[in-house]
N, C-alpha and C positions, 0 to 999 in steps of 0.2 A: 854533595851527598848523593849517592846512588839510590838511585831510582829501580823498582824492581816491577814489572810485571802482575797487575792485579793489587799494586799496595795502596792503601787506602778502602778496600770493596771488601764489604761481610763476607764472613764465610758461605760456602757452598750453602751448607743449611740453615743459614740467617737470612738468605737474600730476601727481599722486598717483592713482596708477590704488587703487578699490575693493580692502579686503581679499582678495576672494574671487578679485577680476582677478590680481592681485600672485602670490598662490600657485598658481595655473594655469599662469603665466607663468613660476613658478620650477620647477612642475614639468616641465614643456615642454623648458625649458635644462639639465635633469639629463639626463647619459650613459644611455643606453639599458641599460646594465648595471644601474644604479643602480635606474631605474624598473623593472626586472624584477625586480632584487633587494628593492625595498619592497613590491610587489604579493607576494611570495611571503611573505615575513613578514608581509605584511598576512593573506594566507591562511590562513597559521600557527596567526595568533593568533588570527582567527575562528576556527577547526576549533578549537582549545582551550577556548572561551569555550562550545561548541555544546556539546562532550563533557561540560564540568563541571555543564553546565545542562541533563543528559539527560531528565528527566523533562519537565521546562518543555518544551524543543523537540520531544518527542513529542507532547503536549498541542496544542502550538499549530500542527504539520505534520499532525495528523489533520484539527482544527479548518479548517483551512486550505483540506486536500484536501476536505472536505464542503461548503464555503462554496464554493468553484470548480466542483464538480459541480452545485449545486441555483442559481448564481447563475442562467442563464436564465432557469431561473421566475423569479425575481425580475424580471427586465428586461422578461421578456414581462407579468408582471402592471403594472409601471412604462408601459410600451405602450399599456395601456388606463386612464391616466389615475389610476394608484393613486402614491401617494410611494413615497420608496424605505422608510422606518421601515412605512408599512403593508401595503408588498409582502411586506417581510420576515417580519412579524408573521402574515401568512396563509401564506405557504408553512413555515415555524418550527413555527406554531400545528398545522397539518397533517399534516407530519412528528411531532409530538410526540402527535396523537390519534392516525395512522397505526398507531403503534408499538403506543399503548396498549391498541387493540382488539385487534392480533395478541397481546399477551403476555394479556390477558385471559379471550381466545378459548382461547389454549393452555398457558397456565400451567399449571393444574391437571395436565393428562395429563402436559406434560414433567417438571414436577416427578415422579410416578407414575416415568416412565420411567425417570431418573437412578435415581435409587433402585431401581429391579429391575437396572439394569444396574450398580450397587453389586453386588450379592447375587450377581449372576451370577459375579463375577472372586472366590473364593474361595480357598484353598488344595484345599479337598476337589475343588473342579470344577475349577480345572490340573488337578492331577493326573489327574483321570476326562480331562481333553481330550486331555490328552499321550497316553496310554495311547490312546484312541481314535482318537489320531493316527496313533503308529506303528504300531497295527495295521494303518489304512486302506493304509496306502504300503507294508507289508510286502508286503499279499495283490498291491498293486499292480505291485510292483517285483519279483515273484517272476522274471518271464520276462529280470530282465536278471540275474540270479544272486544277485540281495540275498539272504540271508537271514533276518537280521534288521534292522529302522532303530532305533537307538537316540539317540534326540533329547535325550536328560537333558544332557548335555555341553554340546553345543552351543548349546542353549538356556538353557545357566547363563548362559553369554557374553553371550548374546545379552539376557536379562533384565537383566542388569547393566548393559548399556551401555544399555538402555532406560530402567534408571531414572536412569543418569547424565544421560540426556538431560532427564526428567523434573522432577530437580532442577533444572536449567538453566537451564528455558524455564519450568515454572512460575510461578516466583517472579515474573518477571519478565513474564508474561501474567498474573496478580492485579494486580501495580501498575498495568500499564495500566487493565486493569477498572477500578481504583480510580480512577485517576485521571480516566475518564470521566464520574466525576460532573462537573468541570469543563471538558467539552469542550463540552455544551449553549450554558454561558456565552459560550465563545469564539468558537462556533457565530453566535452570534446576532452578536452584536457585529462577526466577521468579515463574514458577509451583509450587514449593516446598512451598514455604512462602507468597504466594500471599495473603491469607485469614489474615497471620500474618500483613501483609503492608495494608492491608485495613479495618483489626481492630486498628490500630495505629494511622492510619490518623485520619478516623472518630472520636477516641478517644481525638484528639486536636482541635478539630471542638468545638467553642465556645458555649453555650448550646443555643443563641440565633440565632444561624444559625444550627442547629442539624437536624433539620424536613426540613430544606430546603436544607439542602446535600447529606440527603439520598432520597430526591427526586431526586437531581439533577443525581444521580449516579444509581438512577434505570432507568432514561429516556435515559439515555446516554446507558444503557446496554441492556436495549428494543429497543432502537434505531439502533445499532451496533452490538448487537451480532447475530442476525441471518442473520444479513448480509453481514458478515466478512466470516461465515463460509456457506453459501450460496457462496459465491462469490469463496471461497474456492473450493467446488464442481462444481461450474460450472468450474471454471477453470483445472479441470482435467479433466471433460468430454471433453471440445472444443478441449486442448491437445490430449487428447487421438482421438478421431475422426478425428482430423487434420491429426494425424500420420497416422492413416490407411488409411484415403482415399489418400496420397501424394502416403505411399506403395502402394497402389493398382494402381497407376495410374504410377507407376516405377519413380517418381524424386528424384534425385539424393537429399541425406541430409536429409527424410523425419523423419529421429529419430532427428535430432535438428530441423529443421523448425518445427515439430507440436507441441512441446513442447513450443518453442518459440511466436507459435501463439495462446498457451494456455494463458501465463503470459502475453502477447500484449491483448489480450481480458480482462483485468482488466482497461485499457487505456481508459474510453468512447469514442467510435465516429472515433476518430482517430487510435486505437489500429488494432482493425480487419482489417481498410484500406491498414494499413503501413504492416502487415502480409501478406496478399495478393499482394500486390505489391512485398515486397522482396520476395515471392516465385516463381512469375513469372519471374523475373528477373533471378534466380536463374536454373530456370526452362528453362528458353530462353539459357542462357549461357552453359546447357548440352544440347544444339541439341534438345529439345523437338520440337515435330510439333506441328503445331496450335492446332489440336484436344484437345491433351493433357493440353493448355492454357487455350478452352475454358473450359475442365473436371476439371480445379482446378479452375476456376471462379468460376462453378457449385457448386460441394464441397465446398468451402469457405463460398457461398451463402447461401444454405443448412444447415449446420451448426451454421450460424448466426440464419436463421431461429430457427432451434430447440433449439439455445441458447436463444431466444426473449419469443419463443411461451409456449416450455414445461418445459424447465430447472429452468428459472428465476421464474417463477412462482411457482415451483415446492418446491424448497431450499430456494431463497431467501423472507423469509415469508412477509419481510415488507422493504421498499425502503427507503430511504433516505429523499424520496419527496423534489428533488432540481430539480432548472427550467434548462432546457436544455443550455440557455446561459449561466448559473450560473456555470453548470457543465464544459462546456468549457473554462469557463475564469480561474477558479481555476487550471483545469491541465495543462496549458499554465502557471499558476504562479507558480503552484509548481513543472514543469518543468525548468524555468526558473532559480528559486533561491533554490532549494534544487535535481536537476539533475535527474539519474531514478528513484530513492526512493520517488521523489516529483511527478512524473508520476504518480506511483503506490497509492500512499497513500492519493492522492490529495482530492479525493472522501468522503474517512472516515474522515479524518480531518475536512474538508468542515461541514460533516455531525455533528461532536465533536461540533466545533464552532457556528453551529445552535440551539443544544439541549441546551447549551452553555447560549448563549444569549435569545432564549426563557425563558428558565428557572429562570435566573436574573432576567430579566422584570416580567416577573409573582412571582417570590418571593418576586420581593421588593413590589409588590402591595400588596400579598398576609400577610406576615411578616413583611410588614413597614421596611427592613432592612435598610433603606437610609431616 
């Protein structure tokens, strides 16, 4: 029997549109209810999938955030004719000797340090601080009628919910620790192939959402990237000035407090408070004299200022533009349910989930996507 050319194949206007065609098309024809209602259980189930896999997505949202602040270098050494595996490998490589001269340089003293400021928080030295405390505020408060301050009470309170806190957060600032022995790995691997993972994705981006994803991922990167790595600079100024003025004013620890109240000044509001406070604290517990308490107020003060006035202006090109309440209610939440990492990161996310939801509302107007 003869055989013809095309016998057996649907017609021209029958034929079989591609899998991928077919369920775009079926999504398309689904009630508007329906695709809202799958997109949110699509939400659901990722937000579930994140929470049970908490450590992993720490791991890999640090890694992440470090691979997106140091890509430049990467691209600017890729600029002068280097691959991306050997751009990566010298800024990596860099980073990794960076680190090990500062810890080298200073290991020995911090170590020294942690250990005297062990010895300093005793039971016998409370007690001598308390005492020395409310004596100070007694002689102080005489003219408004105090007669005595008695802080044992108050300070039970007040110890107790510190160490609640204590228990809380520590636990859960070690695992991180721990966990950063594997964030080098991811480190690398993220810088290395990053361009590879955001040609892939884009590349499964259905063509009816194409022009609205590489919006969404430019606004997201004008949004966050120079302020990631602003935030970045400020936070080694604050450190660094922190350090030297604690040095110059002799308090004991001043190579961990200034560092410390570098990475506390990423905190809004709250960060530089609670830095200030443990230093004085700190500060009170080695015999400092008043002078000294109020020259690290000064400093502290000072500081913030030129963190406010010249730095943030300076690095970070463009703000997040969130309202002050906004800002404290999210670091309180992401304090709350993801510990210091939720501290830290509260801000950018905040900021992701803004560009976020801007950018949907104005695409589905823009794109009819819904």
């Amino acid at each position: 029997m003869k055989s013809w050319p095309g016998a057996g194949r649907p017609p021209a206007g029958r034929r079989r549109l591609p899998r991928r065609r077919r369920h775009a098309r079926e999504v398309r024809n689904m009630p508007r209810w329906a695709r809202w209602t799958l997109g949110g259980l699509g939400l659901l189930v990722l937000a579930s999938v994140l929470a049970a896999a908490g450590d992993v997505v720490e791991m890999v949202l640090v890694s992440a955030l470090l691979a997106y602040v140091l890509d430049p270098l990467v691209r600017r050494l890729e600029g002068r004719g280097l691959g991306r595996t050997a751009a990566t490998t010298v800024v990596f490589g860099g980073l990794l000797l960076g680190t090990g001269l500062v810890l080298a340089a200073f290991w020995p003293t911090l170590v020294a340090q942690v250990v005297a400021l062990q010895n300093l928080f005793t039971v016998e030295r409370a007690g001598m601080l308390l005492h020395r405390l409310e004596t100070w505020l007694t002689d102080h408060l005489a003219f408004a009628g105090v007669e005595r301050v008695n802080l044992t009470a108050s300070l039970q309170e007040t110890l107790l919910n510190g160490v609640r806190w204590f228990v809380a957060y520590v636990p859960d600032l070690l695992g991180l620790l721990a966990n950063m022995i594997l964030i080098p790995f991811l480190l690398f691997f993220l810088l290395k192939d990053g361009p590879a993972l955001r040609t892939w994705f884009i590349g499964r981006v259905p063509n009816r959402f194409f022009e609205f994803t590489l919006t969404l991922l430019y606004r997201m990167d004008q949004q966050l990237g120079n302020y990631l790595r602003g935030k970045l600079v400020a936070t080694l100024v604050v450190g660094v000035l922190s350090t030297a003025a604690l040095w110059g004013l002799g308090v004991a620890g001043y190579l961990l407090l200034g560092p410390v109240a570098g990475v506390l000044n990423l905190i809004p509001y709250v960060g530089p408070a609670v830095a200030l406070v443990m230093t004085l604290v700190v500060a009170l517990a080695g015999g400092s004299a008043p002078p000294v308490l109020a020259g690290i107020t000064v400093a502290y003060l000072l500081i913030q200022a030129i963190d406010n006035v010249v730095v943030n202006p300076l690095v970070v090109a463009r703000n997040v533009s969130l309202h002050p309440v906004v800002v404290l209610l999210v670091v309180v939440v992401g304090g709350k349910f993801f510990g210091v990492l939720g501290l830290l990161l509260a801000i950018p996310a905040a900021a992701v989930v803004k560009v976020v939801v801007q950018e949907t509302l104005w695409g589905c107007r823009r794109y009819r996507l819904v």
